[in-house]
Steps between C-alpha positions, in 0.01 A plus 500: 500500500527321189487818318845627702648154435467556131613840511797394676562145281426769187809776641723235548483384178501837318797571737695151395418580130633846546825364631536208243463735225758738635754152552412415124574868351852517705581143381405562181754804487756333663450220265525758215804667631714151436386497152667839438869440375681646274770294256863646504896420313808597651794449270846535598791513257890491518779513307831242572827408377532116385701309709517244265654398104499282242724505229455282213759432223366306261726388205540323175676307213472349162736218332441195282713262720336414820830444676673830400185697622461351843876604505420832436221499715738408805726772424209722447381420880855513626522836372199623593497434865890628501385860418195453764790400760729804361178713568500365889219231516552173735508174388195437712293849284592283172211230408579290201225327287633254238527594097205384313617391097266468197532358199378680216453276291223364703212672326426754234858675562649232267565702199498805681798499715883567508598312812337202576549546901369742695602473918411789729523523892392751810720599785315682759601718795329528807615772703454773714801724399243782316742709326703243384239302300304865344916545376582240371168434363589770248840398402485109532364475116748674328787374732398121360494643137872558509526130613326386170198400731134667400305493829177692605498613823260637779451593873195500665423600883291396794447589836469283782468751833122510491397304786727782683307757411133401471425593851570850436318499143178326657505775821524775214237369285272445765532853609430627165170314488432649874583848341280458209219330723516804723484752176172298398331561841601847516338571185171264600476684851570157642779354732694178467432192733632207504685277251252260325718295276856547351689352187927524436491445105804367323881636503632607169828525454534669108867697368441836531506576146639324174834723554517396874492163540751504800208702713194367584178608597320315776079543514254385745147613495306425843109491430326610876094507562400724840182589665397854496277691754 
């Protein structure tokens, strides 16, 4: 009787060992399974107009009376923002910022000068009328230069529509790093489970090229981690 107790006591654990070690080998797998992933990027580019300019006219004078070059300074400005009204820009697109003088004789210039005073000033447009800024932009130099007034002038352009079109540019770039995801498991004989962890890197907004500041190009790269099976 003993013997049968034993033998029984002995199957039972024999059959709970059996069934433990089976547990342990599918946990272990499943376990294992998770730690399969596979790293993916999705980028998404696009190409826009800029809705936005800024025109800076930046000019300057020289004299050796202080009084007769803030004069010509004044009529410098007056002039200045007359052609930028001629060209069709608002009161409101004009931004004024106040002439700066120097005196040269200040410093090491002393002996090196012929006017003592030096005065220049920037008047900048802000404005969204495109083609009248990348214009005028071209012109505005040499129309000053026939006023006796030797200005340097430049345009530069932003855009400002991006939070309108980042939903669309994050859908896209996720989809890419789906598609490229899908690609890798292909190739691996594997499938794609579930997302694991997902990153939206940065927005760049750069000018199209050197020549093309007026379109820019808009980046996102979205970094995505999935399972595989």
């Amino acid at each position: 009787m003993p013997f049968k107790k034993n033998m029984i006591l002995g199957g039972a654990i024999v059959l709970a060992s059996l069934v433990l070690g089976i547990f342990m080998v599918c946990t272990v797998k499943t376990f294992k399974s998770y730690d399969d992933t596979v790293l993916v990027r999705g980028l998404c580019e696009k190409e826009v107009p800029a809705d936005r300019a800024v025109l800076r006219v930046n000019f300057s004078n020289q004299d050796n009376e202080l009084t007769s070059l803030r004069a010509t300074m004044e009529r410098s400005e007056q002039a200045v923002i007359a052609l930028l009204k001629k060209a069709g820009f608002a009161d409101e697109e004009i931004k004024y910022t106040s002439a700066h003088f120097n005196d040269r004789y200040d410093g090491y210039y002393t002996n090196n000068v012929r006017f003592r005073y030096n005065a220049n000033q920037t008047i900048n447009v802000f404005t969204d009328k495109m083609d009248v800024v990348g214009q005028l932009a071209k012109t505005i130099d040499g129309e000053l230069l026939k006023l006796d007034i030797i200005s340097n002038s430049y345009a530069s352009y932003e855009y400002h529509g991006l939070n309108d079109i980042k939903p669309a540019m994050i859908a896209e770039s996720l989809g890419n790093a789906r598609s490229a995801a899908d690609e890798f498991a292909k190739n691996s004989h594997s499938t794609i489970g579930k997302m694991r962890t997902a990153s939206q890197g940065y927005f760049e907004v750069d000018d199209l090229d050197e020549n093309t500041p007026q379109i820019k190009k808009v980046r996102v790269v979205t970094t995505v981690e999935y399972y595989l099976k």
